[in-house]
PyMOL Python script that loads the backbone (N, CA, C, O; Angstrom):
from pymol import cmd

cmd.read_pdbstr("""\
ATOM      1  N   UNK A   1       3.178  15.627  -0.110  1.00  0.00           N
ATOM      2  CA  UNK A   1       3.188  14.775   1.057  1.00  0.00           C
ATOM      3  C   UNK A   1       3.650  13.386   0.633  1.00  0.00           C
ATOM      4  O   UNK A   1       3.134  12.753  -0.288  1.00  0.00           O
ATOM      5  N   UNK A   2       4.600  12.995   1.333  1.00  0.00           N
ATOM      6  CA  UNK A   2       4.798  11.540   1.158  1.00  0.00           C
ATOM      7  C   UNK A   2       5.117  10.953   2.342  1.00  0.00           C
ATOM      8  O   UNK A   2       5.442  11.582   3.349  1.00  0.00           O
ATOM      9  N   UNK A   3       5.001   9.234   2.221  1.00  0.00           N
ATOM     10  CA  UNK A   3       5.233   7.958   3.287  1.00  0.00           C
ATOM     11  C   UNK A   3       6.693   7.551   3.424  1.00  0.00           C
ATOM     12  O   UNK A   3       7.563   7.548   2.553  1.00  0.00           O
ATOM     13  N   UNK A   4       6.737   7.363   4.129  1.00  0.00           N
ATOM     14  CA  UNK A   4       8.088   6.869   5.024  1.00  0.00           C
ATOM     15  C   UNK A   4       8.337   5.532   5.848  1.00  0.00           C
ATOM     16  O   UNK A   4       8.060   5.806   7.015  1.00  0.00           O
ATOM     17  N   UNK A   5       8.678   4.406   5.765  1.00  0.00           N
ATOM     18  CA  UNK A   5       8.991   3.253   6.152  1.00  0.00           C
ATOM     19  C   UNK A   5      10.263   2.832   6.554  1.00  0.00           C
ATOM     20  O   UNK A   5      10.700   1.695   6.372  1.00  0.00           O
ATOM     21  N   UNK A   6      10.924   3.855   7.166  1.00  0.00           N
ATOM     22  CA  UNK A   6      12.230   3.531   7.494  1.00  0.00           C
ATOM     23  C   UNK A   6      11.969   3.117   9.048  1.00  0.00           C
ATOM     24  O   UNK A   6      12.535   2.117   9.488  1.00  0.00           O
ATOM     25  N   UNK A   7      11.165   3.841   9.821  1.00  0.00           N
ATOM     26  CA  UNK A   7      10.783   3.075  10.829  1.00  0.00           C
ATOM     27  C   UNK A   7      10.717   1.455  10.684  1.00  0.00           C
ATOM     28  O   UNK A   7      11.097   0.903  11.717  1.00  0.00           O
ATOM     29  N   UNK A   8      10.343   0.601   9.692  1.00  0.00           N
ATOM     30  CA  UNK A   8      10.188  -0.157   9.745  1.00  0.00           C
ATOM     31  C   UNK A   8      10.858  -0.981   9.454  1.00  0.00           C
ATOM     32  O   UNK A   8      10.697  -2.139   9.839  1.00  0.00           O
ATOM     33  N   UNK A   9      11.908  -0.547   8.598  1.00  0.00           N
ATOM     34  CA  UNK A   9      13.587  -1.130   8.384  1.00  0.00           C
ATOM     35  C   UNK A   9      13.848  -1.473   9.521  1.00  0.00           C
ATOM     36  O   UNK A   9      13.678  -2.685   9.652  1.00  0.00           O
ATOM     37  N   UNK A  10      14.259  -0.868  10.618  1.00  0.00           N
ATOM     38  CA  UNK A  10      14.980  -0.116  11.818  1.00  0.00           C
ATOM     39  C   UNK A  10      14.184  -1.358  12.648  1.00  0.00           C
ATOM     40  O   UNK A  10      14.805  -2.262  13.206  1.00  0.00           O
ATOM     41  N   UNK A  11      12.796  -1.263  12.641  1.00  0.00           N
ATOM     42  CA  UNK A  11      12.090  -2.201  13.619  1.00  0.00           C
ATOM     43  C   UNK A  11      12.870  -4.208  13.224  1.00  0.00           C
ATOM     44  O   UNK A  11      13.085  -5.127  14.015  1.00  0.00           O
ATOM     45  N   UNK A  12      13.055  -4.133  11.774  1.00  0.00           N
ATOM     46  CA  UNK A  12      12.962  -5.528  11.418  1.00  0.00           C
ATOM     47  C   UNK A  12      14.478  -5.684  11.690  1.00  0.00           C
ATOM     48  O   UNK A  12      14.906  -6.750  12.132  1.00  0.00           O
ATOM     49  N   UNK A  13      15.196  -4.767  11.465  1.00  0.00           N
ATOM     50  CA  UNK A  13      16.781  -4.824  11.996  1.00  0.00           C
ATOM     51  C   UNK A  13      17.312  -4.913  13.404  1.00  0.00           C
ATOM     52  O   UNK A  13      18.453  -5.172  13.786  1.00  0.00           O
ATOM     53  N   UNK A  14      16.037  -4.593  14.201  1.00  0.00           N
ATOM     54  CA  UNK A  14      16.119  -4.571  15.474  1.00  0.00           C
ATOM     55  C   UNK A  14      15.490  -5.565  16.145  1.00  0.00           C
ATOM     56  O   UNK A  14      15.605  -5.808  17.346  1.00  0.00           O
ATOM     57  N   UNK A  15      14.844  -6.115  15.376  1.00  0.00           N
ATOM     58  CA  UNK A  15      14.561  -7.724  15.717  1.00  0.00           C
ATOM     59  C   UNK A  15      15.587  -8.446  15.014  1.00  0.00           C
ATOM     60  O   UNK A  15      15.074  -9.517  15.339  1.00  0.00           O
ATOM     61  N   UNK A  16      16.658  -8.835  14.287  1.00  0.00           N
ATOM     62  CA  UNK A  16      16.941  -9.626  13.667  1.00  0.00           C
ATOM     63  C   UNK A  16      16.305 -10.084  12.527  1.00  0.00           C
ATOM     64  O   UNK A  16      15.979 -11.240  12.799  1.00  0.00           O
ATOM     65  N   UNK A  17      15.917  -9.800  11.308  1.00  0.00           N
ATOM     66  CA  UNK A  17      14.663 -10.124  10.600  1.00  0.00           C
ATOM     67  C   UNK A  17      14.944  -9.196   9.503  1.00  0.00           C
ATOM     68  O   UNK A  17      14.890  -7.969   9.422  1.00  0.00           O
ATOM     69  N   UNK A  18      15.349 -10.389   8.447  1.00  0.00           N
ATOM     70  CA  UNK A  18      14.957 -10.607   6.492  1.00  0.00           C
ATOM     71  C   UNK A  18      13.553 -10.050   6.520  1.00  0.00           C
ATOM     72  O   UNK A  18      12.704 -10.250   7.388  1.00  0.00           O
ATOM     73  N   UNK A  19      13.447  -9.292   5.391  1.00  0.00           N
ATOM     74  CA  UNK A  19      12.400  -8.642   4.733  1.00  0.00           C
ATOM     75  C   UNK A  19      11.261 -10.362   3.911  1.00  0.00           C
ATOM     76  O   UNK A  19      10.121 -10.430   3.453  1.00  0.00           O
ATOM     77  N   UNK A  20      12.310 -11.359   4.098  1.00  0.00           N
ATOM     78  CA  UNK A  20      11.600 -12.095   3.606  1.00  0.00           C
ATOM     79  C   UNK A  20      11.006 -13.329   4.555  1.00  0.00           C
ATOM     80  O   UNK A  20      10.310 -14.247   4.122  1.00  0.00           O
ATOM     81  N   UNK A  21      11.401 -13.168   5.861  1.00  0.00           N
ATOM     82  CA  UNK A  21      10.320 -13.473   7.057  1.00  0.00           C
ATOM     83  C   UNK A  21       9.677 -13.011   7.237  1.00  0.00           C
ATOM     84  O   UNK A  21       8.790 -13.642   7.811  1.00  0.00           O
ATOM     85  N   UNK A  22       9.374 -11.470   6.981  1.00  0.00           N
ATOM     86  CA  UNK A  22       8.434 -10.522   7.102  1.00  0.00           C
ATOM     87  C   UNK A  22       7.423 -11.030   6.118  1.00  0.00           C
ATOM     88  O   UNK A  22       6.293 -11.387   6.449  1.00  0.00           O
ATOM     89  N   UNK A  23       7.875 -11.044   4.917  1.00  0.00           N
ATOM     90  CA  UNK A  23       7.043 -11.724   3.659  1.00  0.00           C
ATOM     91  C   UNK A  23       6.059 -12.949   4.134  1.00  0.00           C
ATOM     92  O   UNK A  23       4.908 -13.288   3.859  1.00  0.00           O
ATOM     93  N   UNK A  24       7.111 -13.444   4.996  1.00  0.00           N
ATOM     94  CA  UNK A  24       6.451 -15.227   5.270  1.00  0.00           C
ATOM     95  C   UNK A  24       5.382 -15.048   6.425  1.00  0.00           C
ATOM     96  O   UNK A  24       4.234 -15.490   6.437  1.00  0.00           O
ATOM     97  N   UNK A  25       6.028 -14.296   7.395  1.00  0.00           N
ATOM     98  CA  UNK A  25       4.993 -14.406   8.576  1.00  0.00           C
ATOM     99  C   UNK A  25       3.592 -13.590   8.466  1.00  0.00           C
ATOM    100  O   UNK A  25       2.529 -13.638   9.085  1.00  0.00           O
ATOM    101  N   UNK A  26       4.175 -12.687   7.203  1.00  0.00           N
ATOM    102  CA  UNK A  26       2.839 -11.820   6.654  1.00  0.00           C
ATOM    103  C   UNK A  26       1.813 -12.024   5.908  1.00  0.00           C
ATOM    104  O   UNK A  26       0.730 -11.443   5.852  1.00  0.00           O
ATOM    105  N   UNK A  27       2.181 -12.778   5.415  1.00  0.00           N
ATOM    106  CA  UNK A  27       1.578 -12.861   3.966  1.00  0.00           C
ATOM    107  C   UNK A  27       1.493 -11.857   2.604  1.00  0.00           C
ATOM    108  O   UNK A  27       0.935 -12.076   1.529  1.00  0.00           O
ATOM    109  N   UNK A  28       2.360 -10.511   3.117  1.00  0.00           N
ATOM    110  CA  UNK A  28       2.516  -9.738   2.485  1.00  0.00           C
ATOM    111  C   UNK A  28       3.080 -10.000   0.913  1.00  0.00           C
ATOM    112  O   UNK A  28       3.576 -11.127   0.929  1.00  0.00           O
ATOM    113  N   UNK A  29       3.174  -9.551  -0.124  1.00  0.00           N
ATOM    114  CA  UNK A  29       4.044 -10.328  -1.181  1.00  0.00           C
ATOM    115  C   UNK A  29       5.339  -9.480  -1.263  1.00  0.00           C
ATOM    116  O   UNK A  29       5.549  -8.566  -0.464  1.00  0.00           O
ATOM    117  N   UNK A  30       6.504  -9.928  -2.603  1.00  0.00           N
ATOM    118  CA  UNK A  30       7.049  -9.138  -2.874  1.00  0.00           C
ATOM    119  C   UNK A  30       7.301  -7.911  -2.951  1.00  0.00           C
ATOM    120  O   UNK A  30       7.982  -7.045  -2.400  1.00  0.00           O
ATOM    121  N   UNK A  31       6.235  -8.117  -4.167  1.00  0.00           N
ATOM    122  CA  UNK A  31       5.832  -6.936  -4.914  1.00  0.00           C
ATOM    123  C   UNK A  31       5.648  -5.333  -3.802  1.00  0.00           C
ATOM    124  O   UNK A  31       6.265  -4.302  -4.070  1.00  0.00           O
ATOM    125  N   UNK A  32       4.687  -5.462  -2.584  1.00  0.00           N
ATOM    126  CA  UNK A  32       4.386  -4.663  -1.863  1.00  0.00           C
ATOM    127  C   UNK A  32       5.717  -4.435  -0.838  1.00  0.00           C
ATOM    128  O   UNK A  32       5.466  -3.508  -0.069  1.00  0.00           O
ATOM    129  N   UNK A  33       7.058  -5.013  -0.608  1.00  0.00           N
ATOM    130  CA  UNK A  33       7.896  -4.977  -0.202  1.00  0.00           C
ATOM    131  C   UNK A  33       8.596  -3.749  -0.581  1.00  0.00           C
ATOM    132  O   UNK A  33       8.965  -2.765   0.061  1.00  0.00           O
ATOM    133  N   UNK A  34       8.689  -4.165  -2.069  1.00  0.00           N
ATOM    134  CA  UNK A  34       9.503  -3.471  -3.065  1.00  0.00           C
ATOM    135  C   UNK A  34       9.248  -2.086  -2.996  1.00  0.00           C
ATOM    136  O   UNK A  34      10.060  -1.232  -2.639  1.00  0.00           O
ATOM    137  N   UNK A  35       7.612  -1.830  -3.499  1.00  0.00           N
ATOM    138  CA  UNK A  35       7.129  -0.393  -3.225  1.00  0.00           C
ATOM    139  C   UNK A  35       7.648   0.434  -1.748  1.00  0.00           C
ATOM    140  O   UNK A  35       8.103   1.575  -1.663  1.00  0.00           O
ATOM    141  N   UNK A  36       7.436  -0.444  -0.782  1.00  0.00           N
ATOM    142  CA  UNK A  36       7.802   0.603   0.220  1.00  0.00           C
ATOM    143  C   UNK A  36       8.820   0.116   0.539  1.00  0.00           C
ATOM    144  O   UNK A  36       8.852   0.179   1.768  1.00  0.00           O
ATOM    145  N   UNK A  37       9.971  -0.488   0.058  1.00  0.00           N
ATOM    146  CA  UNK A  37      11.209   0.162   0.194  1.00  0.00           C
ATOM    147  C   UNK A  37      11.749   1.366  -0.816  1.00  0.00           C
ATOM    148  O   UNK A  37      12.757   2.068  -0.737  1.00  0.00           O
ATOM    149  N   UNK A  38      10.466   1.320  -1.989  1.00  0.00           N
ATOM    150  CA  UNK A  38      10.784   2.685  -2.628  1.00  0.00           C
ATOM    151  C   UNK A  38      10.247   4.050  -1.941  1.00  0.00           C
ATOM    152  O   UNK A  38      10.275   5.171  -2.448  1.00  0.00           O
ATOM    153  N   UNK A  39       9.744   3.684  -0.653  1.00  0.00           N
ATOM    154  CA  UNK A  39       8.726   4.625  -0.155  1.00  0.00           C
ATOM    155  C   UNK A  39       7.486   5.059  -0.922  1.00  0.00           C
ATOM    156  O   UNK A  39       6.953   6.149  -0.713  1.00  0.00           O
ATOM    157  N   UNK A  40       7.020   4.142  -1.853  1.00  0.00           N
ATOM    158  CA  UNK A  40       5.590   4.322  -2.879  1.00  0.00           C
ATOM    159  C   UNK A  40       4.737   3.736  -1.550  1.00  0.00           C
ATOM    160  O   UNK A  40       5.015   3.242  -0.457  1.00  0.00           O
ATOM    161  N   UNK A  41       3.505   4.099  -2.324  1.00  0.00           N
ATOM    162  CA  UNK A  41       1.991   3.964  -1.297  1.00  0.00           C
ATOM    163  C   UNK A  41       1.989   2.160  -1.687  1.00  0.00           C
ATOM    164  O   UNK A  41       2.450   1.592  -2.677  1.00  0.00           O
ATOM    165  N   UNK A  42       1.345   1.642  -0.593  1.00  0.00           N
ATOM    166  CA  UNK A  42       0.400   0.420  -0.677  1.00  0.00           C
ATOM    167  C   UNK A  42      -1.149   0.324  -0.199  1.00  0.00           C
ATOM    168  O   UNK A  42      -1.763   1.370   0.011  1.00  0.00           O
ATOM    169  N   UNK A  43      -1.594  -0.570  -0.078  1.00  0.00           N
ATOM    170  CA  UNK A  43      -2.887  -0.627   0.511  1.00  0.00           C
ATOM    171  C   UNK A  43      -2.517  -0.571   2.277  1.00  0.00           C
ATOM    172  O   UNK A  43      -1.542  -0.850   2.975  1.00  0.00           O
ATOM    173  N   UNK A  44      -3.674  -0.130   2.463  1.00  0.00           N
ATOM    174  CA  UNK A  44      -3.848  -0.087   3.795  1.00  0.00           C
ATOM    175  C   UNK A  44      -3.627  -1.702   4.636  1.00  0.00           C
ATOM    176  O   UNK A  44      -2.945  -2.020   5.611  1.00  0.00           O
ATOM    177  N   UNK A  45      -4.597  -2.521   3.691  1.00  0.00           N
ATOM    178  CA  UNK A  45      -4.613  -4.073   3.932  1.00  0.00           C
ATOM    179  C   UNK A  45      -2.981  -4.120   4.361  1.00  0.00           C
ATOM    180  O   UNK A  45      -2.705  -3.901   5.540  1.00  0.00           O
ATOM    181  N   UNK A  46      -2.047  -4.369   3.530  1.00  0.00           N
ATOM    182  CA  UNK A  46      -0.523  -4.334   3.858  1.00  0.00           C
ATOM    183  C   UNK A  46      -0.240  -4.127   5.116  1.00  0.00           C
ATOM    184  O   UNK A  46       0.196  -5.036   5.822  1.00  0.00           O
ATOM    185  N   UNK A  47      -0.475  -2.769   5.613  1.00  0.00           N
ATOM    186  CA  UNK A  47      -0.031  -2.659   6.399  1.00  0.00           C
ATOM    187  C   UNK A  47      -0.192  -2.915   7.778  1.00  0.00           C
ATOM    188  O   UNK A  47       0.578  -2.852   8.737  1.00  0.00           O
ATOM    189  N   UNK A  48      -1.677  -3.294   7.609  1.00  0.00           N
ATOM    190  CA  UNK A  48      -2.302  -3.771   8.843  1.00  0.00           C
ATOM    191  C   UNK A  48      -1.574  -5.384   8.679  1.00  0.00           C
ATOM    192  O   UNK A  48      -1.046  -5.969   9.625  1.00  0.00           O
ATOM    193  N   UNK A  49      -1.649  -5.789   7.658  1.00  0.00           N
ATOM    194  CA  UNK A  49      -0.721  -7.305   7.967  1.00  0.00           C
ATOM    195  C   UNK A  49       0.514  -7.589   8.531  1.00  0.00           C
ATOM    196  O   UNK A  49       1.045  -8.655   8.842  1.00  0.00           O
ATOM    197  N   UNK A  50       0.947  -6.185   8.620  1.00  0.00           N
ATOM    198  CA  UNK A  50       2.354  -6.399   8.493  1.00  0.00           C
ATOM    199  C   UNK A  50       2.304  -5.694  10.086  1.00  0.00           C
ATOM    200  O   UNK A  50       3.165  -6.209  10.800  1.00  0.00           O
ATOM    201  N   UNK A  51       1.610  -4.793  10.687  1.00  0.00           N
ATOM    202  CA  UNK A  51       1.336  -4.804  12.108  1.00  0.00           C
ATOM    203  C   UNK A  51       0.924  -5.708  12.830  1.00  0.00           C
ATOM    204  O   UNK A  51       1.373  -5.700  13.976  1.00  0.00           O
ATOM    205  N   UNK A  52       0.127  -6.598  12.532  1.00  0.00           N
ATOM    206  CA  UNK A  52      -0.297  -7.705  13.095  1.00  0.00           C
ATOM    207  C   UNK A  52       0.632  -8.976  13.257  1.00  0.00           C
ATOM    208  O   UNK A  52       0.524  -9.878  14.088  1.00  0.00           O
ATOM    209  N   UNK A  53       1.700  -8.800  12.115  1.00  0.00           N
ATOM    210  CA  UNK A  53       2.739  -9.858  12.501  1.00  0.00           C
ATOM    211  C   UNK A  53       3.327  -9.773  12.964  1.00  0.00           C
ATOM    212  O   UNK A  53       3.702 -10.862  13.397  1.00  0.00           O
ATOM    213  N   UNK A  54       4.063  -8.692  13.427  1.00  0.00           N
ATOM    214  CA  UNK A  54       5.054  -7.554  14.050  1.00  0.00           C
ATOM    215  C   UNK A  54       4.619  -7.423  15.223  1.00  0.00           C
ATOM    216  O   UNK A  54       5.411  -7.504  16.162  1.00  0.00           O
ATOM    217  N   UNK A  55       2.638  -7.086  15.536  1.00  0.00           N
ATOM    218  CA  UNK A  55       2.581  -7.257  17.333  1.00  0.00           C
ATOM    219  C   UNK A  55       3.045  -5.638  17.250  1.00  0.00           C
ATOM    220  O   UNK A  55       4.056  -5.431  17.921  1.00  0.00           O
ATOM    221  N   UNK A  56       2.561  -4.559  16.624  1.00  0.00           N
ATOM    222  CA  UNK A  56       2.873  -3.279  16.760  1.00  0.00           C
ATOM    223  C   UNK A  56       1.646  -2.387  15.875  1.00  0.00           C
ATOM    224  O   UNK A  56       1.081  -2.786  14.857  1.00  0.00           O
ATOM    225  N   UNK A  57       1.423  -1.081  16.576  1.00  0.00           N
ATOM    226  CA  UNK A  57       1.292   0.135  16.259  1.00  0.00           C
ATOM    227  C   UNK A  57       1.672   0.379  14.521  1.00  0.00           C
ATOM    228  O   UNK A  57       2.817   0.129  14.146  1.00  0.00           O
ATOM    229  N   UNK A  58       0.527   0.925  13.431  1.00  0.00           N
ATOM    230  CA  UNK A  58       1.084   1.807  12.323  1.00  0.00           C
ATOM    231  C   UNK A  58       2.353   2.582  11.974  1.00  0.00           C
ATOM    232  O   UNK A  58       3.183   2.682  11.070  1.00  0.00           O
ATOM    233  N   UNK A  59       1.854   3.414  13.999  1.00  0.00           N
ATOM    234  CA  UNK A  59       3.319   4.365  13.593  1.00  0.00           C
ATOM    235  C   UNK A  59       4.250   3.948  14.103  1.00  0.00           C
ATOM    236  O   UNK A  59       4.963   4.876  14.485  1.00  0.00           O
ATOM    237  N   UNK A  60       4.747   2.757  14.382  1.00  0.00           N
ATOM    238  CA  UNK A  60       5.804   2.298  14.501  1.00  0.00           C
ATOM    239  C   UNK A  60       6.467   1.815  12.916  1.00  0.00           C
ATOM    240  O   UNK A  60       7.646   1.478  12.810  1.00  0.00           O
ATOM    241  N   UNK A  61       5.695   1.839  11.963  1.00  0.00           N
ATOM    242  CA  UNK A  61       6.199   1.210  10.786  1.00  0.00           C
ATOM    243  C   UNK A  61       6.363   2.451   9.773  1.00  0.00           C
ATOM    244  O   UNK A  61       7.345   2.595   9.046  1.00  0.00           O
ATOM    245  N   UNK A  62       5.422   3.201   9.820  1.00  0.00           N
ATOM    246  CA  UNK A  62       5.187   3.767   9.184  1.00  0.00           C
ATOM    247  C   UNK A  62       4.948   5.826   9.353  1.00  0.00           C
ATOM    248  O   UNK A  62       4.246   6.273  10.260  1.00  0.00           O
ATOM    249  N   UNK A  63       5.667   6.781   8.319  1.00  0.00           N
ATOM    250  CA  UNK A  63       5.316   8.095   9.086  1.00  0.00           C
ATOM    251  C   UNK A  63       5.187   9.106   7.549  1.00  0.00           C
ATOM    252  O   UNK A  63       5.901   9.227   6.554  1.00  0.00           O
ATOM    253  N   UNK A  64       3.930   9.686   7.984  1.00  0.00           N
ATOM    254  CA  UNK A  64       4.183  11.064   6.719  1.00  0.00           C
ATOM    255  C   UNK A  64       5.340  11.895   7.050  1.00  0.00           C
ATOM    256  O   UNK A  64       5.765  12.297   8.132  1.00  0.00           O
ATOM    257  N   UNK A  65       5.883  12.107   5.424  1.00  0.00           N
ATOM    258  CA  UNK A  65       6.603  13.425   5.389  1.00  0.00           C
ATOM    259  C   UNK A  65       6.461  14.700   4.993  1.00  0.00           C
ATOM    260  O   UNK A  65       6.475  14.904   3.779  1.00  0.00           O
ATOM    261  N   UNK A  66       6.295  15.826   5.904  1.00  0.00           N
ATOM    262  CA  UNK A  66       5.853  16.506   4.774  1.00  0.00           C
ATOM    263  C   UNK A  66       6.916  17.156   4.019  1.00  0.00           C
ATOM    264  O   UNK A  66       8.105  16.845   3.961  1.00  0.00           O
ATOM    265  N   UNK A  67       6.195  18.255   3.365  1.00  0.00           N
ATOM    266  CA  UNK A  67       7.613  19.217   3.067  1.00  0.00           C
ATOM    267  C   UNK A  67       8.330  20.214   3.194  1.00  0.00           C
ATOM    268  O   UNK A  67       7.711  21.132   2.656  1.00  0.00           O
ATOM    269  N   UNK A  68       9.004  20.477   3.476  1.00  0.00           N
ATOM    270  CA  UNK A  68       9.507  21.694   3.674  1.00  0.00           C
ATOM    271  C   UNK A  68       9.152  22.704   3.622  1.00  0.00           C
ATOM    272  O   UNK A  68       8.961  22.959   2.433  1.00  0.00           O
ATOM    273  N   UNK A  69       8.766  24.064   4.626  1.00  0.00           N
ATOM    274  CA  UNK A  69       8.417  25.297   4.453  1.00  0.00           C
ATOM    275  C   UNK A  69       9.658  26.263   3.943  1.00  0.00           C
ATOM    276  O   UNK A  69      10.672  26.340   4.637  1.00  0.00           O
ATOM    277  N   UNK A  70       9.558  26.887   2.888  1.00  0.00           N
ATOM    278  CA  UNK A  70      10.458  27.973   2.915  1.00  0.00           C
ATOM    279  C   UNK A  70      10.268  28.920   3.315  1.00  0.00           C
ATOM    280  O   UNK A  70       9.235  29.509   2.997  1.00  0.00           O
ATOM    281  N   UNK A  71      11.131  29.449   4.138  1.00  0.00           N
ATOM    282  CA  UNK A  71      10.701  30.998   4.775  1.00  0.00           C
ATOM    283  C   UNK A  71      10.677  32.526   3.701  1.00  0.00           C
ATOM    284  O   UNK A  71      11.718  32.929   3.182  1.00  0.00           O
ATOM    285  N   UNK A  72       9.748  33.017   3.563  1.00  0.00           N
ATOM    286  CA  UNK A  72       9.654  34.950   2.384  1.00  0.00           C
ATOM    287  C   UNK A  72       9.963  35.658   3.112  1.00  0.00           C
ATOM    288  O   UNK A  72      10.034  36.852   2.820  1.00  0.00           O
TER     289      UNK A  72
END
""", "prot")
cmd.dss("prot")
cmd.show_as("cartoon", "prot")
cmd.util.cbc("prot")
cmd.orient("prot")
């Protein structure tokens, strides 16, 4: 199972909006930027900061992936 943050690309591109206004209006740091543009985990804290600056929903930022079933 893994996280997905492309929703949240998409949201900040669709406002007009640097990853590093996001930084500013968040208080979020770098560092936690970086990870989920690698799609790595952060704290929960993060992400609620980063909803609250945004004025949005989790799953607007954020979505599990799962994986693929192969069919036998």
């Amino acid at each position: 199972m893994a996280i997905s943050y492309k929703k949240l690309w998409k949201l900040l591109i669709d406002r007009d909006m640097k990853k590093k206004e996001l930084m500013a209006i968040s208080g979020v740091s770098q560092s936690s930027v970086t990870k989920m543009g690698k799609n790595e985990n952060v704290n929960t804290e993060v992400l609620v900061r980063i909803c609250l600056a945004l004025n949005c929903d989790i799953g607007d930022i954020a979505e599990i992936v799962l994986p693929e079933r192969q069919e036998t």
